[in-house]
N, C-alpha and C positions, 0 to 999 in steps of 0.2 A: 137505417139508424140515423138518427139527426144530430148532429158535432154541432160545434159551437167553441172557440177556446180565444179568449183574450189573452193578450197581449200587454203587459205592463212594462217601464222604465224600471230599470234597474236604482229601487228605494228603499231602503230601509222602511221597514212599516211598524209602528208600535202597537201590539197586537196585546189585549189581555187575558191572561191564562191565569191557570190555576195554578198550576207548578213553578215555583221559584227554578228551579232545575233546569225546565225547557224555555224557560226564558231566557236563562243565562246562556243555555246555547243555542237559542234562535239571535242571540246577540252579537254571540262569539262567531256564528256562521256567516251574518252580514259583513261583519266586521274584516272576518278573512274574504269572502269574496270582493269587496268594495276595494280591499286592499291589491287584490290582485286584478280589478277591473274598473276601474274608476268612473263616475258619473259623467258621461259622454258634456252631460248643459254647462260644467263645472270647468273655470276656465284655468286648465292645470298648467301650461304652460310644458316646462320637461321634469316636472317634479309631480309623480314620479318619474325617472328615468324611462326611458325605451323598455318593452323586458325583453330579455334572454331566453325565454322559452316561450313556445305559443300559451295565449290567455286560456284559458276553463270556457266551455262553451257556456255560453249566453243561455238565464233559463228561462229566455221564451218558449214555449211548444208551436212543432210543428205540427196541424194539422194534416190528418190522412183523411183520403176518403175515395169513394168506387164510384160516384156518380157526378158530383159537381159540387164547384165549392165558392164561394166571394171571399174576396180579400179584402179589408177597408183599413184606414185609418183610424176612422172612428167609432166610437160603440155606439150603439148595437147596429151599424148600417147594414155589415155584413149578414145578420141576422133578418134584414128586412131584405135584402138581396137573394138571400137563399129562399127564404117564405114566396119569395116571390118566382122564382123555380118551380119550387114544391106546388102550384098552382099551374104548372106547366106552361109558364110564361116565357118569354124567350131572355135571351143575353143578353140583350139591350135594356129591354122591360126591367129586368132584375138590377143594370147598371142605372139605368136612370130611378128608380127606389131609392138605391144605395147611394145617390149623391143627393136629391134632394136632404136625405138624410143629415150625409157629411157635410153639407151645407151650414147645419146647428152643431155638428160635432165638433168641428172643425172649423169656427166661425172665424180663425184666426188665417187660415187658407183659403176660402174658399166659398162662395156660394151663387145666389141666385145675383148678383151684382158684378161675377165675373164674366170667364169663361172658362172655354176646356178643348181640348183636342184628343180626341177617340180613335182607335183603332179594331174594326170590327171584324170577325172573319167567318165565313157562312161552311161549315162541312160538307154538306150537302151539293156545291155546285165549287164549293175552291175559292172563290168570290171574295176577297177581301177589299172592303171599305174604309178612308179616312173621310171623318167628319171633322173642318175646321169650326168650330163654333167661339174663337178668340176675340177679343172687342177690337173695336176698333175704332177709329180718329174722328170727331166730331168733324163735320161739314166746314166747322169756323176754325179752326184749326189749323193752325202756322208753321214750318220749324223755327222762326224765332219766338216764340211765345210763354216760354219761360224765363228769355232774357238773362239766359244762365245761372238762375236761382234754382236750385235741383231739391228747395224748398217746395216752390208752386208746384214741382213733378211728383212729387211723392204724396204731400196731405193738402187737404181740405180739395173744393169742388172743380178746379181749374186739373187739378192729377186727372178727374175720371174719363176714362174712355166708356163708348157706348159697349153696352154690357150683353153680350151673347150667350148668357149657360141657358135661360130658360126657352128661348128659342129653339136651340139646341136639342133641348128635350123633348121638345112639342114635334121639331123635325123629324127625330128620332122614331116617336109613336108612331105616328101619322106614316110612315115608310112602309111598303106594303113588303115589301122582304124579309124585313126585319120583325115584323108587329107578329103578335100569336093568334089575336081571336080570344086569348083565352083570360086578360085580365080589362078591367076598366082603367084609363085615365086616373079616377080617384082613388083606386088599389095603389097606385104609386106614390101619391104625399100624404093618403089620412094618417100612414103611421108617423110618419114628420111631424102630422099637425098636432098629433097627441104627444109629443116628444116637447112640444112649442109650449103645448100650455102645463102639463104636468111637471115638466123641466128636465135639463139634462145635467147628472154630476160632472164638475168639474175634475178632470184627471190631474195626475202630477205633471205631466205636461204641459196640459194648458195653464193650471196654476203658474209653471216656473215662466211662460209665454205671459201672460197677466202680469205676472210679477214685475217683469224687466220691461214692461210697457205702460205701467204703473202709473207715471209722471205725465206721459204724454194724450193717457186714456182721458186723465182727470182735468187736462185742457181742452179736449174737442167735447161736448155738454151733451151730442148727439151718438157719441159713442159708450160716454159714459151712461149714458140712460139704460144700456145693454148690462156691460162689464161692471159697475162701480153696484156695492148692497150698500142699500141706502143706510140701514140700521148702524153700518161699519166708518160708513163713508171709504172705504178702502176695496180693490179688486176681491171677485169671487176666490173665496179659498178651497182647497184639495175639499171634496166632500160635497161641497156648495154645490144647490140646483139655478141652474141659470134657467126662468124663462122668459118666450118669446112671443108673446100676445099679440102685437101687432102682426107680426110674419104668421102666425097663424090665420088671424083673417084673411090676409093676402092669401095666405095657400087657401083658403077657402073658397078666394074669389077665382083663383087659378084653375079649381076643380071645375067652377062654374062658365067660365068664362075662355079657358086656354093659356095661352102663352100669351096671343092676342091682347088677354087683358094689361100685362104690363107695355107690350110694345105700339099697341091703336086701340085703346082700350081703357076702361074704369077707372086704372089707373095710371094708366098716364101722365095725363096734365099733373097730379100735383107729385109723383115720382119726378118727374121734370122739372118741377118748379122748385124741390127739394134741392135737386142737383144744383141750379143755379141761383138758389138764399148762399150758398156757399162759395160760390167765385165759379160755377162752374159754366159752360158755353155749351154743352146737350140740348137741343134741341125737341120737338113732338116730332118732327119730322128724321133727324136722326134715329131715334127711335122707330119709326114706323118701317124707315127705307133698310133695318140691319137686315141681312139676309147672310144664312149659314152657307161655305163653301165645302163638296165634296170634290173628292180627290185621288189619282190613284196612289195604290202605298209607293214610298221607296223601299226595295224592294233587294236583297241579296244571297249568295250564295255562300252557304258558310260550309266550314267543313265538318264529316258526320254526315252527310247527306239531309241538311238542314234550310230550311228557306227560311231568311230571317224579313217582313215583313213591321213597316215602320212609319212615320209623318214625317208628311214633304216638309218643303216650306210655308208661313213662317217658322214652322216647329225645325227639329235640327237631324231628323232622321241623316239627309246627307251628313253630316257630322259623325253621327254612328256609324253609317255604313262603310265610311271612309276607315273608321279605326279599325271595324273588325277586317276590312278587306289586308291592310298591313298588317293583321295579324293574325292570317287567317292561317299559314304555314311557319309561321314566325314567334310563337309560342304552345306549350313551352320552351322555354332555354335550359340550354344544358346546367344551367344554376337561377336558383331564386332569383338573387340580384341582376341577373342577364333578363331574367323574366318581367323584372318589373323596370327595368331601363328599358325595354323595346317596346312594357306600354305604356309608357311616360314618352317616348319619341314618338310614338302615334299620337300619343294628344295631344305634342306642342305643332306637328305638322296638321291635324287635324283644324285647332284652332286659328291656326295661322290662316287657313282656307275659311272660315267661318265670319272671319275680320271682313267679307267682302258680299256676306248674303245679307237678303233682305226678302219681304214678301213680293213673288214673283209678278204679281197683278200691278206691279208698280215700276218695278226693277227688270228689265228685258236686257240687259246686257252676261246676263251668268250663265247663260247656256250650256256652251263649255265647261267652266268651272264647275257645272253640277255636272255634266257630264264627266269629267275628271273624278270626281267625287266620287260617283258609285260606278268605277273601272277597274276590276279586278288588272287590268293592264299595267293602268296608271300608280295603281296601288302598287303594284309590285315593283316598276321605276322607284320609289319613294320610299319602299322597302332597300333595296338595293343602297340608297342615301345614308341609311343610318348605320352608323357606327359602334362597334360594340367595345368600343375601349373609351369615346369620348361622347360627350353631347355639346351645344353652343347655347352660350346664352343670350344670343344676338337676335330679337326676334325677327329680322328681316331673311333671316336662316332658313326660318320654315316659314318666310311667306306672307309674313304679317308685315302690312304697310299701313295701319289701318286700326281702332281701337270702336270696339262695341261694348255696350252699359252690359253690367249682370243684373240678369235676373233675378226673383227673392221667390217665398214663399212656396204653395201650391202644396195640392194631396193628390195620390194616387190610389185608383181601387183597377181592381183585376176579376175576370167571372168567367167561369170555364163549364157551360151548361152541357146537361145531359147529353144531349144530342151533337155534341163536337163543337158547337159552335163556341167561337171566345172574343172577348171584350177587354181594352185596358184605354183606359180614359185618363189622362190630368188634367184636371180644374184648381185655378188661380185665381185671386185675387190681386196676385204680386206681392207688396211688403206685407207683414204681416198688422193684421186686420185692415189691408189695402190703403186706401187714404183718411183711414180712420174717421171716417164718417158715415152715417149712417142714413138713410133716408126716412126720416118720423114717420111720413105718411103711408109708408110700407114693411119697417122695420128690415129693409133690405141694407144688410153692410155694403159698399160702393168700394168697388175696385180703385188704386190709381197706375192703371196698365200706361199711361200717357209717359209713366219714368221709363219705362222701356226700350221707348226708341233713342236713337242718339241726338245729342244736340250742335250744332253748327258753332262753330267758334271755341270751343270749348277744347281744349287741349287737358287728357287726362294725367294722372300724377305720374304717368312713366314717359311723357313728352309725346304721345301719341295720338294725331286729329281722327276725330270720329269721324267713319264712316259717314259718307251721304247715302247708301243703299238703303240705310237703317233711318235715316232723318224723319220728320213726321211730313206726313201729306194730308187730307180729309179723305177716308175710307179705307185708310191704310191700316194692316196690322201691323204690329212690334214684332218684330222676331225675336224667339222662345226658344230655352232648354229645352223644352219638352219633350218627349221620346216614346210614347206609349208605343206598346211591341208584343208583337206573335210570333212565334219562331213555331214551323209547324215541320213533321217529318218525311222523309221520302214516300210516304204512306197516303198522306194528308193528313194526319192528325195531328191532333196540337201536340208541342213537346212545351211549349214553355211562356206564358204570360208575364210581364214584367214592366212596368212603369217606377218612375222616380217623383219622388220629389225634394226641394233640396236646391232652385235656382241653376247656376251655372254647373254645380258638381251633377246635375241631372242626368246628362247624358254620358259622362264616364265611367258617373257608377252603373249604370244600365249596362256600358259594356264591360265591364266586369264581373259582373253578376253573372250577363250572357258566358260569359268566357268560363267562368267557377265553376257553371252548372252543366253545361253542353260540352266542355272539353277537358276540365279540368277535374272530372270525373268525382265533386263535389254535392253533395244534398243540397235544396233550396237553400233548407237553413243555415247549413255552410254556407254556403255563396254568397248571400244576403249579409250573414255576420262578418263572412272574414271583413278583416280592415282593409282602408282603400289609398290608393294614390290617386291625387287629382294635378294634373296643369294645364292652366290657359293660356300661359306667353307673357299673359299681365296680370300678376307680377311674375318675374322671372325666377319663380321659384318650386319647387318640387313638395305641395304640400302632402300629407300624408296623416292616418289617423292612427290614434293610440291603439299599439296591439303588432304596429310593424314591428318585426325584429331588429335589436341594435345592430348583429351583424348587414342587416340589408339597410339600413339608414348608414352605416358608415360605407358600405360597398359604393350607394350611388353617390355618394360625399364621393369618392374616389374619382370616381366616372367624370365629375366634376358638375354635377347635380346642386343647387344652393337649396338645401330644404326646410320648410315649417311644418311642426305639428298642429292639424289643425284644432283651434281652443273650445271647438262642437265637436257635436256627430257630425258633421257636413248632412249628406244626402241619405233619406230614409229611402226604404222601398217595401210594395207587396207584389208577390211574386206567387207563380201556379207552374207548377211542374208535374206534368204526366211521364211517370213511368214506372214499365211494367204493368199498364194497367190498371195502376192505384194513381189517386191525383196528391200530391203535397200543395201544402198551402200556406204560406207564412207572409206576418207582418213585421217579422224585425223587432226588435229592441229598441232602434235608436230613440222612436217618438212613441212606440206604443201602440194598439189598432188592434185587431181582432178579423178571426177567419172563422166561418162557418160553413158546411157544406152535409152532403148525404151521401 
């Protein structure tokens, strides 16, 4: 049997009926739930208060299902993901579907103008793969080159780094391990291309994303061509079909041509020339020389008899593996608020060690430090550090000598095929809709990954100089949130697929999730829902999201915690968890997204 179940924000929807009756209690019903859940986009501030008893679950559905399922953010990716199973295609195959996809879905994260970082894992021989395919630093490229204006980092053509997702993909096919035999190249973007010209609805999501970018859409002329209805002159509204004409013939040329064609190829030169009408410094020859890095995972042992499998550097796996190692015997606590004080002292000690990574191809002094990192040893040293009556708000406490930029942006999809094998990729553009500009000649939105790294001279708002691990070089990546993740059983089989997206809160909520679901003896969709604590040291503060209980926000107030609610959802996720035999599937509430499987 074939599933399919989207995923919508928590909205009041005005629906027309017949009955005066059930309108007034489809009214009355919103009205109490929104009261006791509040719209995560909606910036509440502590009004409403904290509550006192846990919220009403969330009425996302979780998918079920016996044979295999995608997770996406966007609609329908997960639907061309699955199709693309159903064709007995493999994991990969089905993941690279489902992002060209999320590419148009999700135009505000993510597309063929980024990158992404994958994590693969084969059943059949144990074999797990990381694929870096993140951008990276133009050849001309300085760390003073922004001159401390974190304007020129973020928009217009000076932000973009050379762009890896379609490389990525082409590398991806082309891998004789990975590939089936059983689908063509063009199986994988005609349903994109017919998504491009027929159009895709605008969700409440993106609308509220449109909305609050409004202003800035309707000064870059190149993004506006996309986002802005002419008829309106104002952004696409809930309902509205965006399409994409241009990016269709490029995916036309793509089917024809390769990945080749954007990177030594048709289109090239004027993708290039696009990039620098805009201030930018991309090169033909940066283009031609990207080349995608594989990797082995970082790699741990959790308790449960679980192997949690994860991305090295640039991505932040060691970061991960570091929290769950301190809390691997170490939660639960004999009380909630014990429980979420020891992992709020793994992330500030966690973070503090992150103040000092950078991409390894550049940085040869961290050996150690990543070896410390993923040591059940050294983790337990550092378990022994924390305190269960106090914490410090000194970040030189846990390590941090040292300040790194956050992250923004990015989507997450997850794919757990028939045959054992499982996929969780994040792909980024960084801010949302990247440097807000677009390239004409391709209809490709352009990343500005270049905000990523840190800047020289630049002392941040809590007195802290940046990193030079993180500085820009030419061919360097930025170091990334990012966290795609397998957690597979003493068995070998998968127990749990899970990525974030969501910037800096990426990889906390990852281990959260991990923790909710594998020990905390929680469904996905619990795990996924419950609310989260986040801290990175900068700021010194203990953020947390609507839904924590007042007794546990005043407990860590005690402990001497300085805390914020935060005025989002922070970090989304889609997550695949096998057990018993049945596979769960869910996209969360926070942003919306859709799971399909068989």
């Amino acid at each position: 049997m074939m599933v399919c179940t989207r995923f919508s924000m928590k909205r009041p929807r005005v629906l027309v009926v017949c009955s005066v009756v059930l309108l007034a209690l489809l009214a009355l019903a919103v009205v109490l739930y929104f009261g006791l859940r509040p719209t995560l986009d909606d910036d509440t501030g502590l009004n409403p208060r904290n509550p006192t008893s846990p919220l009403p679950p969330s009425d996302s559905p979780m998918g079920v299902f016996w044979d295999a399922s995608v997770a996406t953010n966007g609609y329908p990716c997960a639907i061309i993901g699955r199709d693309i199973l159903m064709k007995n295609g493999s994991a990969t195959e089905a993941a690279i579907a489902a992002l060209f996809c999320e590419g148009v879905a999700c135009p505000q994260s993510m597309g063929l103008g980024g990158g992404f970082f994958m994590t693969i894992y084969k059943r059949a021989t144990g074999k797990v793969y990381t694929l870096d395919s993140r951008e990276v630093a133009p050849a001309a490229a300085t760390e003073n080159m922004f001159h401390g204006d974190s304007n020129l980092s973020q928009r217009g053509g000076l932000a973009v780094a050379v762009p890896g997702e379609l490389k990525g993909y082409q590398v991806l096919f082309d891998h004789p391990e990975l590939k089936s035999g059983n689908v063509d190249w063009r199986d994988l973007i005609e349903p994109t291309i017919k998504l491009c010209e027929e159009g895709l609805e605008v969700t409440p999501y993106l609308a509220n994303v449109l909305q609050s970018q409004e202003e800035s859409i309707k000064n870059r002329q190149t993004l506006g061509d996309i986002l802005i209805n002419n008829a309106t002159q104002k952004v696409w509204q809930i309902g509205d079909k965006i399409r994409r004409p241009r990016l269709a013939k490029t995916l036309r040329t793509i089917i024809s041509e390769g990945a080749e064609a954007l990177y030594n190829g048709s289109l090239t030169k004027d993708f290039v020339k696009d990039i620098q009408d805009l201030g930018g410094i991309i090169t033909e020859e940066d283009m031609a020389n990207y080349s995608v890095k594989w990797s082995d995972p970082v790699s741990a042992q959790l308790r449960g008899n679980f192997t949690l499998h994860t991305m090295p550097l640039p991505g932040s796996g060691d970061v991960l593996v570091f929290m769950l190692n301190i809390l691997n015997t170490f939660v639960p606590a004999t009380t909630d608020v014990l429980t979420y004080h020891r992992i709020a002292e793994s992330m500030k000690y966690a973070y503090g060690r992150r103040t000092e990574l950078g991409d390894t191809d550049f940085v040869h002094n961290i050996g150690d430090l990543l070896k410390n990192m993923t040591s059940p040893t050294y983790a337990a040293q550092i378990r022994s550090q924390i305190s269960d009556t106090r914490t410090w708000n000194d970040a030189s406490h846990y390590g941090a000598v040292l300040a790194q930029p956050e992250d923004h942006g990015t989507a997450n999809l997850c794919v757990l095929a028939p045959n054992g094998d499982a996929v969780a990729v994040t792909s980024t553009i960084n801010l949302l809709f990247g440097a807000q500009e677009q390239s004409l000649s391709t209809g490709i939105i352009l990343n500005d990954e270049m905000d990523d790294f840190s800047a020289p001279n630049i002392t941040n708002a809590f007195g802290i100089p940046p990193s030079p691990n993180n500085f820009i070089q030419p061919g360097k990546r930025p170091l990334s949130s990012m966290v795609p993740s397998i957690v597979v059983d003493g068995e070998g089989d998968v127990r749990l697929v899970v990525g974030a997206a969501g910037g800096t809160k990426i990889t906390t909520a990852t281990a959260q999730v991990a923790m909710n679901n594998l020990w905390f003896n929680k469904t996905i969709k619990e795990a996924v829902d419950a609310s989260r604590i986040h801290h990175q040291l900068f700021p010194m503060s203990l953020q947390y999201e609507y839904g924590l209980l007042e007794e546990y926000v005043k407990g860590l107030e005690e402990i001497g915690h300085f805390t914020t609610r935060f005025a989002s959802g922070g970090s989304t996720m889609t997550a695949i968890s096998k057990e018993g035999g049945r596979i769960y599937s869910y996209a969360g509430f926070r942003r919306g997204g859709i799971v399909a499987g068989f």
